[in-house]
N, C-alpha and C positions, 0 to 999 in steps of 0.2 A: 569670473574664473572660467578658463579654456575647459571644455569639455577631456576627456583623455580618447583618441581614435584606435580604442580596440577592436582588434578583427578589422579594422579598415584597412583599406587597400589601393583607394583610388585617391590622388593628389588634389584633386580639383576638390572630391567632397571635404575631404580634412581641410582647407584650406581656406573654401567658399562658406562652409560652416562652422568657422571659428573653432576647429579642434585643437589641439594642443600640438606642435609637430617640430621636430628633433630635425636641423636642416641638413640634411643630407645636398642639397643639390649642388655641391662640389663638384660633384660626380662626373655632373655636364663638361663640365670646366677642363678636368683630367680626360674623359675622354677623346675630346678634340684635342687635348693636348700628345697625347700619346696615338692618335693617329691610325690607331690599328684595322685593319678591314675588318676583320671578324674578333669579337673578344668575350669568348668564357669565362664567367664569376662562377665558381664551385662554393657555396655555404651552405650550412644544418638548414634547416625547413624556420623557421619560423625568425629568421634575421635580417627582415625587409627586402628579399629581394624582390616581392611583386611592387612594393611601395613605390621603392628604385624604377623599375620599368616602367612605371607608370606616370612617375615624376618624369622620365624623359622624353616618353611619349608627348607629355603635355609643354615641353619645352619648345620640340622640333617641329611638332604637327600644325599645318598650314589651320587656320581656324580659329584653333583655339586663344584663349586670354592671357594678354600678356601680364594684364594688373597682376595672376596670382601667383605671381615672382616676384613681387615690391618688395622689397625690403629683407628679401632672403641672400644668401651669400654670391649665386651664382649674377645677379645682380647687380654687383658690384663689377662684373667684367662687359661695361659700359661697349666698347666695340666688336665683343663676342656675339654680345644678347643680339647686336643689329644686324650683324652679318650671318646668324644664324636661327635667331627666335620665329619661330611660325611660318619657319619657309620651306619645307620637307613633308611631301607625302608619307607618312607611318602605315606599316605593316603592325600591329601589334597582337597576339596569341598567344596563350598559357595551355601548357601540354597537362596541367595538372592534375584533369579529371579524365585522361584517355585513358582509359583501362575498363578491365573486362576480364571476365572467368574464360575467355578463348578469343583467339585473333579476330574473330567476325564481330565478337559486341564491342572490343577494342577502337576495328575502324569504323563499326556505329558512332563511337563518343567524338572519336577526330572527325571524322563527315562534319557531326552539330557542331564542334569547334572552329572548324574553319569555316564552315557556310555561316558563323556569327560576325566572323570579321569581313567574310567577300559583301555580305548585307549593309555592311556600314560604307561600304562602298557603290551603293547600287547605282548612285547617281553616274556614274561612268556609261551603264548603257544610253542615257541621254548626251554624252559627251559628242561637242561638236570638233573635239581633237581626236576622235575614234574613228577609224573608217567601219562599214559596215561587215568587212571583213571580221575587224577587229570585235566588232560587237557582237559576230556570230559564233567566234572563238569563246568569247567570254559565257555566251549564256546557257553552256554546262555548269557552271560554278554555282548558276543558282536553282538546280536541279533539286529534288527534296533529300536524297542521300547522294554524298560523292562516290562514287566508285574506287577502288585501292586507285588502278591508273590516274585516275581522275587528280584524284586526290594528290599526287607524285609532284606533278605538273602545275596543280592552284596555285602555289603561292610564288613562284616564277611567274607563271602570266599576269598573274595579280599586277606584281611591281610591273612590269613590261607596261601594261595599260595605265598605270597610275601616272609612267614616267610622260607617256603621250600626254596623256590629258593636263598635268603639270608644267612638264617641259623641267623637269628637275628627277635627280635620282633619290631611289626610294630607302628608308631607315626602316630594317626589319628587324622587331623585339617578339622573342622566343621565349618565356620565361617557364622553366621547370624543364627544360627541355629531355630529362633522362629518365622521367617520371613512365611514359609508355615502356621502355627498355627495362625498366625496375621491375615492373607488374606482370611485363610478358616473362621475364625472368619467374617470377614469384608463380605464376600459372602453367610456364610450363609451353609457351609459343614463341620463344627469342627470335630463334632461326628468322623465323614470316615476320615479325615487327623490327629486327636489324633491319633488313633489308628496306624494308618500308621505309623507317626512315635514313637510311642513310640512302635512298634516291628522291627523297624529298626536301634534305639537306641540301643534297651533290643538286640538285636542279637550284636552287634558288639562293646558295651560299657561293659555289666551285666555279661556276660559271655564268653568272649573272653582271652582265656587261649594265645594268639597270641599278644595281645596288650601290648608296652611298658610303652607308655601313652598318654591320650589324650586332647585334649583343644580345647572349643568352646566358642564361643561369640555368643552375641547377645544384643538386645536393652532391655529384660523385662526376668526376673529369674520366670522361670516356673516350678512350684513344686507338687500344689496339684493333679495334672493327674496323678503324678505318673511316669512321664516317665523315672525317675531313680531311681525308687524303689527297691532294693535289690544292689545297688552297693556301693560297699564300697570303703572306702577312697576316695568320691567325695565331692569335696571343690568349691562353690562359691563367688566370689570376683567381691562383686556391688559396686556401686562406692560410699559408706558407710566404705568400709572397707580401712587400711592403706596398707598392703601389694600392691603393683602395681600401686597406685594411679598415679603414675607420672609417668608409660608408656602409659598413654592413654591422650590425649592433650598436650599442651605447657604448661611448666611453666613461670614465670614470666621473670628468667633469661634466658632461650631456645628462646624466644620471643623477649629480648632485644640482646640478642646478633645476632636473624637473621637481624632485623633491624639496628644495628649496620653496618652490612656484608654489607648491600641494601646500604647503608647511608642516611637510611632516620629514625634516632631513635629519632629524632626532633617529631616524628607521635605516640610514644611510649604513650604518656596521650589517646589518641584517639583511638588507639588498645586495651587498658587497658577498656576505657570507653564504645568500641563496644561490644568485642570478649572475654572479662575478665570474673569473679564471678562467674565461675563453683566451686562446691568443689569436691572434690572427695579425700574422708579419710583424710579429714582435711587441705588440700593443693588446694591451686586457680590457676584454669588450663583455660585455653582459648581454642576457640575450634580450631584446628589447623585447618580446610577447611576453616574460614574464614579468619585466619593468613595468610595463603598463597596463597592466591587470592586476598588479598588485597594488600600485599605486592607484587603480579606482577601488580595490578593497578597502585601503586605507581612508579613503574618500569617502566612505558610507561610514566607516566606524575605526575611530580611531584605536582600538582595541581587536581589529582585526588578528586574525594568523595568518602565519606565513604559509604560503599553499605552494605546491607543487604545478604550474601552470603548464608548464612546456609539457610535460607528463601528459597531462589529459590532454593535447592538443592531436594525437596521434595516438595509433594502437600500442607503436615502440615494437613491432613485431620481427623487427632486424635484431632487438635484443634475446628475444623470443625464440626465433628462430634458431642464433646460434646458439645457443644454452641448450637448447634439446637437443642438437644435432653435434655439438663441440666442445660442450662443457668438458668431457672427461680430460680431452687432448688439452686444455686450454686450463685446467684447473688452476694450476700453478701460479702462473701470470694473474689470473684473477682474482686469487687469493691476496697478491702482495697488491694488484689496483686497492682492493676495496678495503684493505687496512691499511691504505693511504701511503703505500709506496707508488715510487715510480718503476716502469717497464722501459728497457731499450726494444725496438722493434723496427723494422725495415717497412717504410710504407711502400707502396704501387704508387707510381705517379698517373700511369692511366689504368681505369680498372678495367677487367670484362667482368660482367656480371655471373657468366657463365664457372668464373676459378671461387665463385663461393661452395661451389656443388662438386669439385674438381678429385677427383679420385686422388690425385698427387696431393698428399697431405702437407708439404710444403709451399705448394702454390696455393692450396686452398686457408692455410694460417696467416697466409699472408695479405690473402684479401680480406679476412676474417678483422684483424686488426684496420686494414686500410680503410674498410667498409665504416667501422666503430669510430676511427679519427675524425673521417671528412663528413660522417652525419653528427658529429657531436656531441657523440659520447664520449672521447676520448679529448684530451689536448695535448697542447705541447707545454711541458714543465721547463725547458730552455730552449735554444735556439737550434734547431736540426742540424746535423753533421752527416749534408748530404740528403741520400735517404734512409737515415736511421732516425729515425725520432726518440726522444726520450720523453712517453708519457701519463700521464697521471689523469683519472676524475676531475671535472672541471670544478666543481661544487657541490653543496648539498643536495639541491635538486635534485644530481645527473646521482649521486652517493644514494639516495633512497630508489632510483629505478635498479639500478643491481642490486642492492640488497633486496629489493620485493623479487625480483627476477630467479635471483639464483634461488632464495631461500623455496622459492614454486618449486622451481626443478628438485631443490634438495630435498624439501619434504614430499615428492610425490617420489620418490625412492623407498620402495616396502621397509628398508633397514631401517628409517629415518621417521615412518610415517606416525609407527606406535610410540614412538619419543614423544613426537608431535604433539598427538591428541593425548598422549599422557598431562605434558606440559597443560592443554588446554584444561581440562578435570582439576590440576594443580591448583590452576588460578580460581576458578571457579569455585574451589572449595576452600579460598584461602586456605591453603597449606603451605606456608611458609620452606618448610624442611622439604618436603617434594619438592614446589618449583625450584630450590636453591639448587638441587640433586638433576633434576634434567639438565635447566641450565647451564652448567657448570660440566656436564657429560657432553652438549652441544657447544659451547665453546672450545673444549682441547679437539673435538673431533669436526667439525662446522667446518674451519677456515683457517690458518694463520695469524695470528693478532701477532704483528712487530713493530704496530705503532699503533696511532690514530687520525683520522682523515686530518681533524679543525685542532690542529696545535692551540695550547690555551684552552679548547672547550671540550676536552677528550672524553666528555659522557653522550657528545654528541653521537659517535660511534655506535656507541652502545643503544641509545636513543633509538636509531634506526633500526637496529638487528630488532631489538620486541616489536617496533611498530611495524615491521615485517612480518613477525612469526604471528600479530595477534593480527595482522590485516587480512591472513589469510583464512582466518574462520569467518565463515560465510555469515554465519549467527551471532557474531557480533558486532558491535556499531562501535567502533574505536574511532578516539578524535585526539589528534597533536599538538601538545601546546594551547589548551581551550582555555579560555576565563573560566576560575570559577571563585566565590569566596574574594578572598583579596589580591587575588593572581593571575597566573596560568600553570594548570596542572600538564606538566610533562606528559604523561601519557591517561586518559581516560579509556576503559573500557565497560560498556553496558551491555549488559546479558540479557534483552526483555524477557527473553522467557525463561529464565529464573528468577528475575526481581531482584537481578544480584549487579552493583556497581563497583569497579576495582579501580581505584587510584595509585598508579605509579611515579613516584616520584626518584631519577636516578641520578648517583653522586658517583664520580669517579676519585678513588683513594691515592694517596701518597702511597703506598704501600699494601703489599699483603697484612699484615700487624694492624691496619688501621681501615680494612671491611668494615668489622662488627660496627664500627663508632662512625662511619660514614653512614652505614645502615640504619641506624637510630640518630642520626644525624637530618638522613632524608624522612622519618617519622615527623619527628619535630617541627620541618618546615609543612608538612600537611596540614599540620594540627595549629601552629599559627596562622599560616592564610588560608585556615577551610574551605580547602578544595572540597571535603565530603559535602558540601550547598549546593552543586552540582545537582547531584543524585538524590541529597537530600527533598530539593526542588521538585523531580522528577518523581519521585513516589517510590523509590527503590529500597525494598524491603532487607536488603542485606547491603552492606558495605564493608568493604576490607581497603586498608591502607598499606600499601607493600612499600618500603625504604629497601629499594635496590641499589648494592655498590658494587664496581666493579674494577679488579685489577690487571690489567693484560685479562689472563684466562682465567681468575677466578671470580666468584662473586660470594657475597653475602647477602642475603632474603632476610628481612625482619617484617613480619605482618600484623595488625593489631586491627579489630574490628572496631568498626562506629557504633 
C-alpha cells in the first residue's frame, strides 16, 4: 500500500519513495502546447501549485531522472519527452516565506531565498563557458545578504550565465509569486515592495533575451501595478478559465479512484460533501490537502471524523480581517451565503491589494468579494456572465469557517455577548426552557435562515451554528461527530471543571407542529446508541442529553439527565 504525500511538495521525493500521486503531469504537455512566454496560474493556497512547479522543474532540468516519468501520462508523448526531457537549465524559487513585520526583514527573507537557489548553482563559477568577466559579475550573488539592488538584477544574470555555461535558454519557476505584495500589504510597506518587485520581474521576465519560458502561480492575478507591463505573449489562467483546470485539485474520478486504492470509497458521499464544489473552468475539483489527510485519517481508523484540514492549514485571516473591518456593509450578502443562497457580484480581474483598504467603498466591496472568490472562499454556482459571478460556499469545510468567523465578531458585539454567555450557563446547567429561549432569540435576530446549505441534510446548518457558538468557549472541549456507544454523537461538549458532559443530538423537522416530536425523537436516538459512554468513560459526574429540532427559525430543546 502507497504511502499518502501529505504536506509533500517535491516530485522526485513522492515518486522515488513510493507515495501515492494523482498524475498531474499533463501539465508539461499543455504548456508546450499552448506556447506562451510567460504564464500565470492564480489558485487558493493549498491546490498543488508547489507540487506543479516542481513536477516541471524535474521534467526540463538538465540532470535530473528520466525513470521518474515511467509510466506517468506525460510519457506517453514519446517525441515531446525527447526533444525536451532534461535539456533546460531551471531557475526555480518559492516567494512563499518573503515576508516581514517591515520592508527590511521582508528583503532579509528574499536575500535567503534567492541565495538558496544562486547556491545550487555554484558550479558556474568553475565554468569553462564563463569568462572571468563573467565570473566577477557573478560573485555578488554569493555575498552573505543580497542587497535590494543586488537583488533586482540576480535572477537575470542568473539565466544570462546559465545560458553561457549551457548554450540553451533558461525555464524560470516563480511559485507563490504575490505572497511578498500580500504581506507588505497586511504590514503596511506596499509602495517599497511594488516596486521591488516589479523591477525584479521587469529585469528577468520584460526583457530577458536568455529566457525560454516562464510560469508562476499564485493565490490573486495582480495587474493594475503594472508589474508586466511591456511583456508580450503573457497569458493568465485563473481558475475561471478551461485550459488547466484540472491540474490544480482532484477531480471527482482522481478522488474516487484514491479511495478506491485506501478501500475506504464507502466515505466517497462524505468527501464529496466535505472537500467537493470548487469550480474551476467549469469542472468540480476538491481541494486535494484536505483529500489526503483525510484519507490518511481514515487510514489509521476506520471510524475516523471528518476534520476541517484546509482550515487549520492557515490563520484564514483575510476572513478575519474583512469581518472586523466590513462585516456591517457586507451583512446582507453574508447572511443569504451562509444560509446557502447564492450572491451575484462583479469580480476584479486584476486586483490591487491596496482597494482592500480603499476609502471608496465601492471599489473596496468589490475587492472584498474578489479577494474571497480567488483565495477560495467563495465559488462559482454557474458559469460567469462576464464579470459578474454568481456565487455560493463551496462546502462544508469553507460553511463552518464563516460560521466560526462571523458568530466571533457577532458575539464580541456587547448586545450579543450577554445572550452568549447566558446560552453558555443554559447548557451547563441543563436547562432545557433557557437554552430553547436564547436560541430561538439568536436565530430570528443572528442571520436570515431562507434555506439550508446541504439540501437532504438540512440539520447540517444547524450543526455548525452550536459547534460555533460552543467552539467559542475557551473552557470547553467540544468535539463533532465523535464515536461514542454505538455511533457518533453530533455534537459532544465537556465542561472539566464542572464534571459536567452535554450530548447534542440535532434533528431538522418537517414542520413548526412537528419540533416537540423531533425533539424527543433526537432523545431516543441518544439513549439507543449511548452516546452518554462517552462521558460515561471519562468520569463525568453530570450528564445531560439535549434533543435539539429545528425549523427555519424556531427550535425546540428537550433535555433529560443521565
Amino acid at each position: 500500500m502507497k504511502k499518502l504525500p501529505a504536506g509533500m511538495e517535491f516530485f522526485q521525493d513522492i515518486i522515488s519513495n513510493g507515495y501515492y500521486y494523482v498524475d498531474k503531469t499533463g501539465i508539461i504537455r499543455d504548456l508546450l502546447n499552448f506556447g506562451n512566454k510567460v504564464t500565470l496560474f492564480t489558485r487558493p493556497r493549498r491546490f498543488g501549485k508547489s507540487l506543479n512547479m516542481d513536477t516541471i522543474k524535474s521534467f526540463f532540468e538538465t540532470g535530473t531522472d528520466h525513470s521518474l516519468f515511467n509510466g506517468l501520462e506525460i510519457s506517453k508523448e514519446k517525441e515531446l519527452c525527447s526533444k525536451y526531457q532534461g535539456k533546460y537549465p531551471v531557475i526555480s524559487i518559492s516567494l512563499k516565506s518573503a515576508e516581514g513585520s517591515g520592508y527590511e526583514k521582508a528583503l532579509l527573507r528574499m536575500s535567503k531565498i534567492l541565495k538558496k537557489e544562486i547556491r545550487r548553482h555554484q558550479y558556474l563559477l568553475q565554468s569553462s563557458q564563463l569568462s572571468e568577466n563573467d565570473k566577477k559579475d557573478l560573485k555578488p550573488l554569493f555575498e552573505e545578504n543580497l542587497s535590494e539592488d543586488i537583488q533586482e538584477f540576480s535572477l537575470s544574470l542568473l539565466s544570462e550565465m546559465l545560458y553561457k555555461h549551457y548554450g540553451r535558454k533558461v525555464i524560470i519557476l516563480i511559485d507563490e509569486y504575490d505572497v511578498p505584495l500580500d504581506k507588505a500589504c497586511h504590514y503596511g510597506y506596499y509602495d517599497e515592495m511594488l516596486q521591488h518587485i516589479r523591477l525584479l520581474f521587469g529585469e528577468v521576465l520584460k526583457t530577458n533575451i536568455f529566457l525560454e519560458f516562464a510560469v508562476l502561480t499564485g493565490c490573486l492575478r495582480i495587474s493594475k501595478e503594472s508589474i508586466f507591463t511591456g511583456l508580450n505573449n503573457f497569458k493568465t489562467m485563473t481558475i475561471s478559465d478551461r485550459a488547466f483546470s484540472k491540474y490544480f485539485g482532484f477531480t471527482d474520478e482522481e478522488v474516487k479512484e484514491m479511495l478506491c486504492y485506501y478501500g475506504i470509497e464507502d466515505k466517497s458521499g462524505l468527501f464529496k460533501e466535505w472537500y467537493d464544489g470548487y469550480r474551476f473552468g467549469g469542472n468540480s475539483i476538491y481541494c486535494p490537502w484536505d483529500v489526503i489527510n483525510q484519507c490518511s485519517e481514515f487510514c489509521e481508523s476506520k471510524n475516523a471524523e471528518m476534520k476541517p484540514h484546509w482550515i487549520n492549514s492557515s490563520s484564514n485571516y483575510i476572513i478575519k480581517d474583512i469581518l472586523d473591518s466590513h462585516a456591517n456593509t457586507i451583512k446582507r450578502q453574508l447572511e443569504e451565503l451562509v444560509s446557502g443562497e447564492c450572491i451575484r457580484q462583479e469580480i476584479i480581474p486584476g486586483l490591487v491589494y491596496p482597494d482592500l483598504k480603499s476609502s471608496d467603498s465601492r471599489k473596496r466591496q468589490l475587492a472584498l468579494w474578489s479577494v474571497l472568490y480567488t483565495t477560495g472562499y467563495l465559488t462559482d454556482a454557474k458559469e460567469p456572465d462576464g464579470n459578474i459571478h454568481t456565487l455560493v460556499i463551496p462546502n462544508r469545510e469553507i460553511q463552518e469557517i464563516y460560521q466560526k468567523q462571523i458568530l466571533e465578531w457577532f458575539i464580541g458585539q456587547t448586545e450579543y455577548s450577554t445572550q452568549w454567555n447566558s446560552l453558555c450557563n443554559a447548557v451547563e446547567n441543563g436547562s432545557a426552557k433557557e437554552t430553547e429561549r436564547i436560541l430561538d432569540s439568536l436565530l430570528k435576530r443572528f442571520i436570515s435562515i431562507r434555506g439550508t446549505f446541504y439540501k437532504g441534510h438540512k440539520e447540517y446548518y444547524y450543526h455548525g451554528l452550536l459547534l460555533g457558538l460552543f467552539a467559542i468557549n475557551n473552557g470547553w472541549y467540544v468535539k463533532s461527530e465523535q464515536e461514542s456507544g454505538n455511533g457518533f454523537a453530533d455534537i459532544l461538549v465537556e465542561i472539566s471543571e464542572k464534571k459536567t458532559g452535554c450530548i447534542f443530538e440535532i434533528k431538522y423537522a418537517d414542520s413548526a407542529n412537528k419540533l416537540e416530536e423531533a425533539s424527543k425523537d433526537a432523545i431516543k436516538q441518544i439513549e439507543q446508541t449511548n452516546y452518554a459512554a462517552y462521558f460515561e468513560l471519562s468520569g463525568m459526574e453530570k450528564i445531560y442529553k439535549f434533543g435539539a429540532a429545528f425549523y427555519k427559525k424556531e427550535c425546540k430543546i428537550t433535555v433529560q439527565k443521565v
